[in-house]
Backbone bond lengths (Angstrom), bond angles and torsions (degrees), N, CA, C in turn:
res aa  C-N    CA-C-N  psi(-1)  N-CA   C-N-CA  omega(-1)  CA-C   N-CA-C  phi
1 X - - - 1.470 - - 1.524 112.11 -
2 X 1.606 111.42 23.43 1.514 100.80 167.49 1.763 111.76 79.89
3 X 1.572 92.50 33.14 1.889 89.49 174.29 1.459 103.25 -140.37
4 X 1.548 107.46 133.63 1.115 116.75 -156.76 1.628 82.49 -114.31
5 X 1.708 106.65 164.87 1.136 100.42 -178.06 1.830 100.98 -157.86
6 X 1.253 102.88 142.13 1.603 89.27 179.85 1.855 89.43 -155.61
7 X 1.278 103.22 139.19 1.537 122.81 -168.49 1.552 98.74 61.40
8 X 1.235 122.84 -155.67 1.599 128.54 -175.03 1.674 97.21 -91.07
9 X 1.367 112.74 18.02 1.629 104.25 170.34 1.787 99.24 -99.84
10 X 1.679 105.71 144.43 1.351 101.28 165.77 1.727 107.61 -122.34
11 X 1.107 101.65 175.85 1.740 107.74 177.29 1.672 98.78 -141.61
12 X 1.247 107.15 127.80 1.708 119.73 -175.45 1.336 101.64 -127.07
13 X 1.467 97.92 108.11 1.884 104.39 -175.76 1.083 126.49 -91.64
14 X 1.191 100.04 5.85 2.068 121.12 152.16 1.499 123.38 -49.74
15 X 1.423 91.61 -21.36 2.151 103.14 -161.51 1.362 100.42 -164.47
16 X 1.577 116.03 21.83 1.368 107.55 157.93 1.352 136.17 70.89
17 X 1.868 105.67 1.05 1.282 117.58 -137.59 1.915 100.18 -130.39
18 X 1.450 113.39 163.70 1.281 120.76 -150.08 2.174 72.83 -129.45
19 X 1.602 69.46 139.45 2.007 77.98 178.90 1.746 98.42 -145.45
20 X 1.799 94.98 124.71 1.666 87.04 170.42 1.934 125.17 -82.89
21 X 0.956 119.76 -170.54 1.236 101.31 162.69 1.108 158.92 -46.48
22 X 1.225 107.62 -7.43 1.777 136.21 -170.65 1.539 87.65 -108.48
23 X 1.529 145.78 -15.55 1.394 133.40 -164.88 1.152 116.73 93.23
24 X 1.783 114.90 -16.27 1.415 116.70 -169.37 1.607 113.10 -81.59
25 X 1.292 104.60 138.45 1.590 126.64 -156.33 1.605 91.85 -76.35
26 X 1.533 118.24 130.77 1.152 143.12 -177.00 1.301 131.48 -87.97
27 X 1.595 123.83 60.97 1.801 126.14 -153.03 2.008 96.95 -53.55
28 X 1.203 86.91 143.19 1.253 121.66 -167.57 1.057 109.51 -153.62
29 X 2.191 121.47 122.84 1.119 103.93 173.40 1.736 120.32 -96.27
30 X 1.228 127.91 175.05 1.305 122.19 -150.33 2.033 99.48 -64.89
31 X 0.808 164.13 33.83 1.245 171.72 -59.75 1.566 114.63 123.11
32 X 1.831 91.35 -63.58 1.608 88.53 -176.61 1.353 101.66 -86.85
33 X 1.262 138.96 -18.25 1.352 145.96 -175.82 2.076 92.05 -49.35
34 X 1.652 101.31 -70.57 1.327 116.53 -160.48 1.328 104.51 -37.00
35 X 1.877 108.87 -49.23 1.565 109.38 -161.02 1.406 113.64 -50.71
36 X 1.451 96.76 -64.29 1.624 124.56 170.71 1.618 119.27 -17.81
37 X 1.841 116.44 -47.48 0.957 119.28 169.70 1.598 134.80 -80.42
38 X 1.787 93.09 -22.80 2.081 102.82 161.41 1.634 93.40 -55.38
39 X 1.642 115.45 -59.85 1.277 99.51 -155.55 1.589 116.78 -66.67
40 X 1.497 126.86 -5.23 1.038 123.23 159.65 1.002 145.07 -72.49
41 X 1.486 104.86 -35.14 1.503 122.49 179.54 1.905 115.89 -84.73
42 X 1.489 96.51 -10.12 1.434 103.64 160.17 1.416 126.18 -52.57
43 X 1.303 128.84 130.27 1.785 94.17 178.16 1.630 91.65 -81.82
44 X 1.397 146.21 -18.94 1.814 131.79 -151.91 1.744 79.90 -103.40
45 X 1.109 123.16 -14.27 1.708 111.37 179.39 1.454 109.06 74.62
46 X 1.490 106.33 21.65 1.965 104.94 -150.59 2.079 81.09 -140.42
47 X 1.701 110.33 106.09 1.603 148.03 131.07 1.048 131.20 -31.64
48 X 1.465 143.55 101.23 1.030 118.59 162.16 1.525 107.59 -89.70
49 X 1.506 128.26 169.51 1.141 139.95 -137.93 1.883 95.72 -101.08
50 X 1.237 90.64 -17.67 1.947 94.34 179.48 1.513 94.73 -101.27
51 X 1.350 128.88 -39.93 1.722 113.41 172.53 1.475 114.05 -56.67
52 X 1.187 104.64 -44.75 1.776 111.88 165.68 1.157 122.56 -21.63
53 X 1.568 95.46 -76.62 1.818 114.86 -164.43 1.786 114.03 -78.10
54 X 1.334 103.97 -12.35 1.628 121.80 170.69 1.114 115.43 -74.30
55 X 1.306 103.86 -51.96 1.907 106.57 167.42 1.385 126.17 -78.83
56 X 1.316 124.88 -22.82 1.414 125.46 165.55 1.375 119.21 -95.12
57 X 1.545 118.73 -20.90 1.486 104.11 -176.36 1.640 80.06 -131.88
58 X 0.974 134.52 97.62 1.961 120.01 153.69 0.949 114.06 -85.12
59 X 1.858 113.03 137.11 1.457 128.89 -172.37 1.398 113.53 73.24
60 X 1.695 110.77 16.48 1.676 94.26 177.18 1.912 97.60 -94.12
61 X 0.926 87.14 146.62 1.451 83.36 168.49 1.357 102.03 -100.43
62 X 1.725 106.63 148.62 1.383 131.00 -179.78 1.354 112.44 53.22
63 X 1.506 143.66 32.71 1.100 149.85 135.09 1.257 120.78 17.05
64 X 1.540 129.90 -32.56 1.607 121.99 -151.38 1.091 105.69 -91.27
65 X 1.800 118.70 -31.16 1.788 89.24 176.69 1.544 120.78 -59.70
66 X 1.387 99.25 -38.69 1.797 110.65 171.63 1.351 100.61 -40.35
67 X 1.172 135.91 -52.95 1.731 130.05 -138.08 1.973 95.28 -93.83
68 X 1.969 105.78 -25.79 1.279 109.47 171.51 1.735 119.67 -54.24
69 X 1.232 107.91 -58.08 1.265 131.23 -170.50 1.630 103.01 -62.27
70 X 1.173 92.26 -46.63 2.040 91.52 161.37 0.980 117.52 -58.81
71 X 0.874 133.23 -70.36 1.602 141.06 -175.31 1.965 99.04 -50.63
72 X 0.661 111.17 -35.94 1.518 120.62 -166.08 1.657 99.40 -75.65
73 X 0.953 112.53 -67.20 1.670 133.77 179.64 1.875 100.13 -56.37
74 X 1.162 122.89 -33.20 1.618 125.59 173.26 1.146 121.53 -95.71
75 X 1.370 115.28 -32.37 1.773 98.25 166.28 1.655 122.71 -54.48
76 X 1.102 129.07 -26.53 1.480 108.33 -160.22 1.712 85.54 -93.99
77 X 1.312 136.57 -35.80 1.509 132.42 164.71 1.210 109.98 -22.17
78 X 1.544 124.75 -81.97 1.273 137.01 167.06 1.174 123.89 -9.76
79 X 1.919 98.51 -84.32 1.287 115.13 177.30 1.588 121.96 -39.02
80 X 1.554 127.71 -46.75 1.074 114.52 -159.22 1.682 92.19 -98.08
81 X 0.964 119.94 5.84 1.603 130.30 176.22 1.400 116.07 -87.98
82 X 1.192 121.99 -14.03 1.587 123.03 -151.60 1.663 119.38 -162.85
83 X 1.123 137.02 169.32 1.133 156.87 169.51 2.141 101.71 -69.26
84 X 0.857 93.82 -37.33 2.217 122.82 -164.38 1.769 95.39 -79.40
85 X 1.633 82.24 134.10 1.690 92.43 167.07 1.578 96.99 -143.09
86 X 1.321 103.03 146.47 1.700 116.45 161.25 1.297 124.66 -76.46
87 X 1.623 104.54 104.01 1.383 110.29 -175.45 1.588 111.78 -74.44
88 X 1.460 135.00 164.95 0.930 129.78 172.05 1.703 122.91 -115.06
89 X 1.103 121.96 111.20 1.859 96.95 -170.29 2.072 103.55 -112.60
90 X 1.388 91.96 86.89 1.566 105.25 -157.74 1.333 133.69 -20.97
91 X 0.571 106.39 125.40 1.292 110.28 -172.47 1.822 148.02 93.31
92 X 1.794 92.85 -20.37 1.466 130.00 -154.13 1.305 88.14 -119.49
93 X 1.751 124.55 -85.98 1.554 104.18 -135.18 1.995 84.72 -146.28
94 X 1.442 101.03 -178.42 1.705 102.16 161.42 1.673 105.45 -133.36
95 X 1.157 90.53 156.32 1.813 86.15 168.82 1.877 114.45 -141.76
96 X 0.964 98.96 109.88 1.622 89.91 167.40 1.119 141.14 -76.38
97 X 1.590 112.43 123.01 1.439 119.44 -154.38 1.438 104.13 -101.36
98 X 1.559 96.97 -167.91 1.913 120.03 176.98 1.687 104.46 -102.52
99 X 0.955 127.25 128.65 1.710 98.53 173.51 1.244 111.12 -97.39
């Protein structure tokens, strides 16, 4: 039924929606929703920081504080949501892991 799942987080693309292990629906705003799903539909789960900001902001110039403050504002979501943390590989890319 279109649900992908990696660590005890799932994503069901029936309803758009992020489910932790218990089933319970994962608020996400439409931003962090998007990221969440590059990093899913990745098979290495691993961003670079210009594929990022190309697919969420095109034509912005200089994107990264935007893509910081995302990343910043979604890790602790995650984290206390999931098994998954957002790794950082500075400067370059992110990858979401298993912990």
């Amino acid at each position: 039924l279109g649900i992908v799942s990696f660590g005890n987080l799932s994503l069901c693309a029936s309803d758009n929606c992020f489910y932790d292990e218990h089933h319970q629906r994962i608020r996400l705003t439409p931003l962090q929703y998007s990221l969440m799903e590059m990093f899913f539909q990745s098979s290495s789960h691993l961003l670079s920081k210009s594929e990022i900001c190309e697919t969420l902001w095109p034509g912005k110039d200089n994107a990264e504080e935007t893509l910081y403050t995302l990343i910043r504002r979604l890790k602790p979501v995650i984290e206390s949501n999931s098994n998954l943390y957002i790794k950082t590989d500075r400067g370059r890319a992110y990858r979401l892991v298993q912990q």
